[in-house]
SERO-4910 file (N, C-alpha, C, O; in steps of 0.05 Angstrom, whole numbers):
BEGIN
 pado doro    nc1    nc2    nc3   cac1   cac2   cac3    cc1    cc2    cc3    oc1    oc2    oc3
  Unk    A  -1337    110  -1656  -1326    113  -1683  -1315     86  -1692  -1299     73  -1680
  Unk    A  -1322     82  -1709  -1310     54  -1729  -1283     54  -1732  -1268     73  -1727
  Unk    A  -1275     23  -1743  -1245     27  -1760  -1243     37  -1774  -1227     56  -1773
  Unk    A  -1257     31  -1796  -1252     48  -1828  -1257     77  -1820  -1238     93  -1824
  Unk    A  -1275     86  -1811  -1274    129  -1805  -1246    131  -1786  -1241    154  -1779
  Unk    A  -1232    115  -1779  -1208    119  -1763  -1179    117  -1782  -1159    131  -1784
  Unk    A  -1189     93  -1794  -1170     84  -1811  -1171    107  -1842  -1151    114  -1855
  Unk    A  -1191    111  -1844  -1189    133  -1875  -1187    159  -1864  -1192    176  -1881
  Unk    A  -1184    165  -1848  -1173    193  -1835  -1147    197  -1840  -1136    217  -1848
  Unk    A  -1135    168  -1832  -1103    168  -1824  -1089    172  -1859  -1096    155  -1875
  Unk    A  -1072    192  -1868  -1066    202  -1894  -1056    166  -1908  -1050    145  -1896
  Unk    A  -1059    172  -1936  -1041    140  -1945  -1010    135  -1942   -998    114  -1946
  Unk    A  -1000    162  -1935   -972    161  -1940   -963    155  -1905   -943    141  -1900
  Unk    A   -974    162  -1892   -971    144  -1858   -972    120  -1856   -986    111  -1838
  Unk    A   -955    101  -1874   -959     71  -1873   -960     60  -1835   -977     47  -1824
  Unk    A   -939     69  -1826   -948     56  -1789   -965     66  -1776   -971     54  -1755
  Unk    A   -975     85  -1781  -1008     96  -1760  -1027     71  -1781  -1037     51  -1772
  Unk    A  -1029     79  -1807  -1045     48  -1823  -1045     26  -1801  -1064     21  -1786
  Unk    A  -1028     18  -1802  -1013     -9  -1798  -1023    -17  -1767  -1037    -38  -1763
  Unk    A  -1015      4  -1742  -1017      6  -1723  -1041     10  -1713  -1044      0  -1691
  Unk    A  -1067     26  -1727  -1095     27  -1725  -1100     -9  -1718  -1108    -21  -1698
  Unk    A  -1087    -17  -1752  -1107    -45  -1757  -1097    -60  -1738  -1113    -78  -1733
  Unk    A  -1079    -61  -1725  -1060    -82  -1701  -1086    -75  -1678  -1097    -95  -1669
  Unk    A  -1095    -45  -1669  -1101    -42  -1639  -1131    -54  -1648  -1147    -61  -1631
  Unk    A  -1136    -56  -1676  -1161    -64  -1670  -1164    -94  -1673  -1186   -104  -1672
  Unk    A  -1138   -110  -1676  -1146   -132  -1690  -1144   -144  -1658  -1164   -155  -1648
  Unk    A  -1117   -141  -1642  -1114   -148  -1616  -1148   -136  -1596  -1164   -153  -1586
  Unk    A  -1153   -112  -1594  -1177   -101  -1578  -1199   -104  -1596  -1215    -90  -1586
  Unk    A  -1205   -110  -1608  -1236   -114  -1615  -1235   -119  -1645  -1243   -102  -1661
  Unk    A  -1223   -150  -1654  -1231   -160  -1676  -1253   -167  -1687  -1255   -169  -1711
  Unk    A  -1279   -173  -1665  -1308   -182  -1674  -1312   -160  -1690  -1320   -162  -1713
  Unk    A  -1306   -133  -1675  -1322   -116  -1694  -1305   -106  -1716  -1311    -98  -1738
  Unk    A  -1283   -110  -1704  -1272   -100  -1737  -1268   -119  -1771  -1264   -112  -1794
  Unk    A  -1273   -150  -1757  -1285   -157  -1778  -1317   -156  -1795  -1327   -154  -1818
  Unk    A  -1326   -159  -1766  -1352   -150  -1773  -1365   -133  -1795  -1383   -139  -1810
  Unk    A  -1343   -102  -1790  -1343    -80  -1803  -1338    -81  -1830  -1352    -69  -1846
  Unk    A  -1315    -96  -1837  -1297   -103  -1849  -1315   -125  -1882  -1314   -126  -1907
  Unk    A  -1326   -135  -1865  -1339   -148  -1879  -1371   -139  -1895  -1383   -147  -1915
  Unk    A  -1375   -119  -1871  -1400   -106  -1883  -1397    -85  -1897  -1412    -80  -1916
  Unk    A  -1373    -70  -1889  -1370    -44  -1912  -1342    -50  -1925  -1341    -39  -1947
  Unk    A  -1331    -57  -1923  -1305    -61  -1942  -1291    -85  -1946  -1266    -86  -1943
  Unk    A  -1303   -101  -1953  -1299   -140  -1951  -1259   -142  -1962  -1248   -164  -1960
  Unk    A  -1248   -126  -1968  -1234   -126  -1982  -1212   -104  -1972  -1211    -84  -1986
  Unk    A  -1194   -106  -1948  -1185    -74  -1939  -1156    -75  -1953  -1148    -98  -1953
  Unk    A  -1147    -65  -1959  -1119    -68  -1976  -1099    -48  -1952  -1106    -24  -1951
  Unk    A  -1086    -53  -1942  -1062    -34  -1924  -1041    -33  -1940  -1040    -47  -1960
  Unk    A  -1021    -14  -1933   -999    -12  -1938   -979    -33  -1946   -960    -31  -1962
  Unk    A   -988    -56  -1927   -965    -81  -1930   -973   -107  -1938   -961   -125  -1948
  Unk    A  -1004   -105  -1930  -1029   -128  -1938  -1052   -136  -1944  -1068   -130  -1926
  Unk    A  -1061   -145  -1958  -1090   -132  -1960  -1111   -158  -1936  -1099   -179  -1934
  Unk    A  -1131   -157  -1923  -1152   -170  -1909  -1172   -177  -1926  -1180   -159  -1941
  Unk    A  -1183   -200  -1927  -1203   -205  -1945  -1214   -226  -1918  -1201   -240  -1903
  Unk    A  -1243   -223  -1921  -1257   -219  -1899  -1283   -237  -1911  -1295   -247  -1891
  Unk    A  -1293   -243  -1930  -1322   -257  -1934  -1305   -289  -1944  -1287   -296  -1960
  Unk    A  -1320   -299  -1926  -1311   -332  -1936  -1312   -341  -1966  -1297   -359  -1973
  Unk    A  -1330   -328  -1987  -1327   -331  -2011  -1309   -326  -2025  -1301   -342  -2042
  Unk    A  -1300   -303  -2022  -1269   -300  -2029  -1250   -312  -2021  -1233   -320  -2037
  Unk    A  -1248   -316  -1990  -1226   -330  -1985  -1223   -354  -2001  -1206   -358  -2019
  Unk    A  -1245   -369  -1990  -1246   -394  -2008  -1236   -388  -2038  -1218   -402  -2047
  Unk    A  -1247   -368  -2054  -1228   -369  -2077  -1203   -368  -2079  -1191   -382  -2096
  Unk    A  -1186   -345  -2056  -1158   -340  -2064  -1147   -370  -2055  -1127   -379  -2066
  Unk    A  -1161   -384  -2035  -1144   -404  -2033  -1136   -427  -2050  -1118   -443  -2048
  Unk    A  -1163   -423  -2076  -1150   -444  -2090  -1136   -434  -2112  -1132   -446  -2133
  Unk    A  -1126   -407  -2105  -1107   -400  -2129  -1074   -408  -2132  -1059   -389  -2133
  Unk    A  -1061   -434  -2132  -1045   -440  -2127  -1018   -429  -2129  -1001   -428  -2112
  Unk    A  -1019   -419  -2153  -1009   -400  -2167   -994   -376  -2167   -971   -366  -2169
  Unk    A  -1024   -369  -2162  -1025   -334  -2152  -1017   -335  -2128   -996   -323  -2122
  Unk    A  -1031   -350  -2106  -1023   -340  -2076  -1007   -374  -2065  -1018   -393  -2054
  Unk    A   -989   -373  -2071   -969   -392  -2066   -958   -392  -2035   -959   -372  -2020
  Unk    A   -949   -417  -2029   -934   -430  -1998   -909   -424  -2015   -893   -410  -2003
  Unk    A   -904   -430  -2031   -876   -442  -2038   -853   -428  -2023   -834   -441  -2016
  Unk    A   -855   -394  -2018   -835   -389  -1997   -833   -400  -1970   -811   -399  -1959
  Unk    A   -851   -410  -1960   -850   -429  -1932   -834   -451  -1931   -822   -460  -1911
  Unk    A   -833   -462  -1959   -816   -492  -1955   -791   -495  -1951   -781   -515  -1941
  Unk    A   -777   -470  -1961   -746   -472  -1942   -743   -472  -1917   -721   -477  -1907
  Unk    A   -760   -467  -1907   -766   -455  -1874   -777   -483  -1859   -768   -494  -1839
  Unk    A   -801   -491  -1878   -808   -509  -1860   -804   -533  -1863   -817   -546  -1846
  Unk    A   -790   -549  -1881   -778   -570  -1890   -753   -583  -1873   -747   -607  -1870
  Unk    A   -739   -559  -1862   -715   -574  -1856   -715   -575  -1822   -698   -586  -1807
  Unk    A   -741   -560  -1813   -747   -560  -1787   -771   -582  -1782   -770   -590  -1759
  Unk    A   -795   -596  -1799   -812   -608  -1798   -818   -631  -1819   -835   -649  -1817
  Unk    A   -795   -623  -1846   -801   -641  -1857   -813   -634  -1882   -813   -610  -1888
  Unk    A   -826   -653  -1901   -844   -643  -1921   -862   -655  -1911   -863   -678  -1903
  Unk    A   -891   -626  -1909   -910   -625  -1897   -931   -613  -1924   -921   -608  -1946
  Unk    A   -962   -610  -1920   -978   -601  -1935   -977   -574  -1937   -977   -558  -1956
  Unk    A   -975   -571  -1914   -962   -533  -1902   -947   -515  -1921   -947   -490  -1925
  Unk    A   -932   -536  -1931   -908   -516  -1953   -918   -520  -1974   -908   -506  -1992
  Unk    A   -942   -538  -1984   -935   -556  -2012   -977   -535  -2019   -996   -530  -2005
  Unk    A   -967   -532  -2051   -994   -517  -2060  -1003   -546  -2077   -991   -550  -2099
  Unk    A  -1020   -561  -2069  -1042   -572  -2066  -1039   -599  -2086  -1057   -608  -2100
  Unk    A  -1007   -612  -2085   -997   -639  -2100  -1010   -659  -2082  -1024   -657  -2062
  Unk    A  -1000   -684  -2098  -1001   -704  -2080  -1002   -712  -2051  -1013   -730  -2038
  Unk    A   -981   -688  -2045   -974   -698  -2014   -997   -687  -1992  -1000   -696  -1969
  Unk    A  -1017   -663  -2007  -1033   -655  -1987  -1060   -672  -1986  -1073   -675  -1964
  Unk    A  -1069   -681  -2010  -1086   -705  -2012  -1076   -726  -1995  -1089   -725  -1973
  Unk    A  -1057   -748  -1995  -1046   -761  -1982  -1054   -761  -1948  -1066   -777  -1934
  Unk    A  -1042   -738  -1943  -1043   -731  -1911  -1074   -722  -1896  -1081   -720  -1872
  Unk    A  -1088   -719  -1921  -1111   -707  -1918  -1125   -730  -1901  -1135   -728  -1879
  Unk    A  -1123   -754  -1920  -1136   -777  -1919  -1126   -793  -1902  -1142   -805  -1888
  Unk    A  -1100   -796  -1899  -1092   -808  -1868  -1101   -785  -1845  -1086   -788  -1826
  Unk    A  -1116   -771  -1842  -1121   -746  -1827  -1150   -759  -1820  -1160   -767  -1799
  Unk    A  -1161   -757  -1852  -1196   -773  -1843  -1199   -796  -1840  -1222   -805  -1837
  Unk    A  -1178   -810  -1839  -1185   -841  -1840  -1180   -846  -1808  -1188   -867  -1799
  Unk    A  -1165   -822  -1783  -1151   -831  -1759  -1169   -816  -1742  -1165   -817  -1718
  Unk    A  -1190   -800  -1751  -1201   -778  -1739  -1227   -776  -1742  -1232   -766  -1764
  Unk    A  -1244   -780  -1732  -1275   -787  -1736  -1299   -752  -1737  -1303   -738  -1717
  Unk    A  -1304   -750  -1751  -1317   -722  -1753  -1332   -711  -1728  -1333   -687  -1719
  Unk    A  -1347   -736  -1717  -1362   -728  -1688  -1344   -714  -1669  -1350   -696  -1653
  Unk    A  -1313   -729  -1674  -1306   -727  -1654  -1292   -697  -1651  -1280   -691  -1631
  Unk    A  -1295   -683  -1668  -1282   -650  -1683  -1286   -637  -1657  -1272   -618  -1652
  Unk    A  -1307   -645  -1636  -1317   -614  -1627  -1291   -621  -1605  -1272   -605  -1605
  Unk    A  -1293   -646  -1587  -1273   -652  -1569  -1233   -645  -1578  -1215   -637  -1565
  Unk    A  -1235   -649  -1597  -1206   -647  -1604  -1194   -612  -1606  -1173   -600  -1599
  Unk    A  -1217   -604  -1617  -1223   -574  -1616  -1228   -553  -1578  -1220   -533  -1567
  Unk    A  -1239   -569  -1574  -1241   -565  -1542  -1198   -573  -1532  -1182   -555  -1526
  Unk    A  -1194   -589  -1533  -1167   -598  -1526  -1143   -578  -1536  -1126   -569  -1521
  Unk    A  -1144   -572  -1573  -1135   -546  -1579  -1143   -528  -1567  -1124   -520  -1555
  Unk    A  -1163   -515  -1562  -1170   -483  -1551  -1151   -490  -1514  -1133   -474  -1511
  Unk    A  -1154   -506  -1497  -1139   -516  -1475  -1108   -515  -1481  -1093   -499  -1469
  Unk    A  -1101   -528  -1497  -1068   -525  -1505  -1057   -504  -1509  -1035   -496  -1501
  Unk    A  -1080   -487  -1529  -1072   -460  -1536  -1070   -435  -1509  -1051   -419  -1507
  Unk    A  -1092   -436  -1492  -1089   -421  -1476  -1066   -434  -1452  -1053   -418  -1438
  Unk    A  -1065   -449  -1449  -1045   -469  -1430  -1011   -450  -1450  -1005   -431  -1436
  Unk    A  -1003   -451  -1460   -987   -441  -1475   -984   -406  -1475   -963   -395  -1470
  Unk    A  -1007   -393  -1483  -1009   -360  -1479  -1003   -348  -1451   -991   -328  -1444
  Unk    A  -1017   -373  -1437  -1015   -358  -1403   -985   -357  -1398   -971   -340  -1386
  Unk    A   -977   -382  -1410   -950   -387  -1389   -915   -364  -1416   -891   -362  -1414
  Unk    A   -935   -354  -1437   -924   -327  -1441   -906   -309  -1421   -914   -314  -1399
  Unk    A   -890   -293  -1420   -881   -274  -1408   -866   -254  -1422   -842   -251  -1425
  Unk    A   -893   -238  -1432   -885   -220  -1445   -871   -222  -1469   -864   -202  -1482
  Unk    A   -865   -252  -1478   -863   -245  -1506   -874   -277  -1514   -881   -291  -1495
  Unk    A   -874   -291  -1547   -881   -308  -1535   -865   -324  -1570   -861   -311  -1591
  Unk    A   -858   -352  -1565   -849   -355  -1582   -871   -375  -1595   -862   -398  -1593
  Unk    A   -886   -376  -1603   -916   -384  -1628   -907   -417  -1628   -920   -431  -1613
  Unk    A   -892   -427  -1640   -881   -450  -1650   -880   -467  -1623   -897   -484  -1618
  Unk    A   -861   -461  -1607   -864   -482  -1584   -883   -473  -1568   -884   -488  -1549
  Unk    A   -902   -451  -1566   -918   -446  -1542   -945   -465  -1550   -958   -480  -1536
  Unk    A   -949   -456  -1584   -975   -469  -1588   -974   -485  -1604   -986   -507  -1601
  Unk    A   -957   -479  -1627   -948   -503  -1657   -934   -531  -1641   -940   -551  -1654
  Unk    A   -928   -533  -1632   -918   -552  -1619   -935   -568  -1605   -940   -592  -1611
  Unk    A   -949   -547  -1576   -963   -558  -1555   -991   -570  -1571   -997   -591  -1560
  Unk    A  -1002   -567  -1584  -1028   -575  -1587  -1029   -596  -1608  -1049   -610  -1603
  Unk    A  -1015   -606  -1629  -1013   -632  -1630  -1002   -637  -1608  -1007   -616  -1596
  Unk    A   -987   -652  -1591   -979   -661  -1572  -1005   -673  -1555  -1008   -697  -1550
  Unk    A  -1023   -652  -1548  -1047   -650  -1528  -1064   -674  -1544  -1078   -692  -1535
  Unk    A  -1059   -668  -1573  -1075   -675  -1586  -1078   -711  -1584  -1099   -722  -1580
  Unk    A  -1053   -725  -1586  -1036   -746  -1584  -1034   -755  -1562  -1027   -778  -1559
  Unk    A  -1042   -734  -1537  -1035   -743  -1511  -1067   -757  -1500  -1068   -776  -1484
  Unk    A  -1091   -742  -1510  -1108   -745  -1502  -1135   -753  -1518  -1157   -759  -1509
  Unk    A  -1130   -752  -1536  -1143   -755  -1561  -1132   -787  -1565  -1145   -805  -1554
  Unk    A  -1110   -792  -1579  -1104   -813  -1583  -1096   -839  -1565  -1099   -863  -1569
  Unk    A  -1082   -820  -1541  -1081   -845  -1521  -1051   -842  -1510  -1047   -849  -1487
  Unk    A  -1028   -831  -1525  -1007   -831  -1520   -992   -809  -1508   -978   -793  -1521
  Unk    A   -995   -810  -1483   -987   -789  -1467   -945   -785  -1470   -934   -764  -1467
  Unk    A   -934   -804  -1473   -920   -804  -1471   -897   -799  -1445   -905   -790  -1423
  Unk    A   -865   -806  -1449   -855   -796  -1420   -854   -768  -1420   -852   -758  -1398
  Unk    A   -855   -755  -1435   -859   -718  -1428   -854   -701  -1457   -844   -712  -1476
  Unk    A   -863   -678  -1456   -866   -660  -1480   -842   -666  -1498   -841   -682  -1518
  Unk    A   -825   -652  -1489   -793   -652  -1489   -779   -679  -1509   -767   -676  -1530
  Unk    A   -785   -702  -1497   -781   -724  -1502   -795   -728  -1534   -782   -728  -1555
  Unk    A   -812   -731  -1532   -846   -733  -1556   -832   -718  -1580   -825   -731  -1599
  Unk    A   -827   -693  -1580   -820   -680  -1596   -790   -688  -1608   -786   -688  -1633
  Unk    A   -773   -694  -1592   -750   -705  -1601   -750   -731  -1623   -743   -735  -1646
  Unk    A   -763   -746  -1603   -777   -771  -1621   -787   -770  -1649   -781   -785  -1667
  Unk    A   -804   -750  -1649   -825   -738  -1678   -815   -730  -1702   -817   -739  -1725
  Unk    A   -798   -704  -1686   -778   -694  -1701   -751   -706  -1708   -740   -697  -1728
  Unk    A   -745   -718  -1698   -714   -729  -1694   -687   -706  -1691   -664   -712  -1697
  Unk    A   -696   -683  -1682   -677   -662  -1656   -681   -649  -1631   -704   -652  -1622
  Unk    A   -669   -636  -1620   -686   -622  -1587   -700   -600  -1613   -697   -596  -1637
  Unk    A   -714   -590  -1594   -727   -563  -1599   -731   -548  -1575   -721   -553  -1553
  Unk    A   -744   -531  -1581   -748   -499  -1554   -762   -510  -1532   -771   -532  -1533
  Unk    A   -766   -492  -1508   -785   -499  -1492   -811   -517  -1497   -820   -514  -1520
  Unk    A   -821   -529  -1484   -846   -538  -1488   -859   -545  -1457   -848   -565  -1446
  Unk    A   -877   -535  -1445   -882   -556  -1421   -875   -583  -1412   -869   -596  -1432
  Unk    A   -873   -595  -1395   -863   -619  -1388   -886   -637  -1381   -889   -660  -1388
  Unk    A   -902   -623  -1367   -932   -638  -1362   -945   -642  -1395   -947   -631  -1417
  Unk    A   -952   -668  -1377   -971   -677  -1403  -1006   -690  -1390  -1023   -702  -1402
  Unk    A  -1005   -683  -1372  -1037   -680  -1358  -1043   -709  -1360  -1065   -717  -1352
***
């Protein structure tokens, strides 16, 4: 049985069986529930969010600046990171960064840096225990990896790097830098 014959069974007024369907499938078997998702309902609207699922759309809502705005992120992420492109809907500053991004980073070299993220990322999930905090397990770790091995600068340890970057401590991070 599919998502959607699971998911349109469940009444509309049961917002957490909704909710909790789309979680067991997104964790246990997202290939197919996008898959699905994309072949019969490109567009699933839940209770709390809607999924949009065909890259053509995405690509549209993303350039709706407007309409689907960062701007709530920037209180959040400004005074922990700085002004970044992350918070900012699509001024100066994300052109800017773009281009110091392509000018330091060679396109060939995408698949290796990508190989180094997917490593960081799981290096970070494993060492999880049961709960996991996103920011220092992986937001953190994988630039780092990235810088350590990619660029050349391994630095004296995680911990350290990040203090430096940031200019405060922050949360756990591994200490090895491989």
């Amino acid at each position: 049985m599919g998502f959607l014959v699971q998911y349109d069974a469940i009444p509309d007024t049961d917002v957490q069986a909704r909710l909790q369907l789309f979680y067991q499938w997104l964790r246990n078997d997202w290939r197919s529930l996008f898959a699905e998702l994309r072949r019969v309902r490109p567009i699933l609207r839940t209770p709390a969010f809607a999924v949009v699922t065909r890259w053509a759309d995405v690509i549209d809502l993303l350039s709706r600046h407007q309409t689907f705005t960062v701007e709530p992120y920037r209180p959040k992420m400004d005074p922990s990171v700085g002004p970044v492109m992350l918070a900012r809907d699509g001024p100066e500053i994300n052109w800017h960064e773009k281009s110091i991004m392509r000018s330091l980073l060679r396109w060939d070299d995408l698949p290796a840096v990508r190989r180094v993220a997917g490593e960081a990322t799981l290096e970070g999930l494993a060492e999880a225990d049961g709960t996991l905090e996103l920011v220092s397990a992986v937001g953190c770790r994988v630039p780092l990896r990235v810088v350590h091995r990619y660029f050349g600068f391994p630095g004296p340890d995680d911990v350290t790097m990040l203090q430096l970057v940031q200019g405060h401590a922050v949360g756990h991070v591994s200490q090895s830098h491989q």
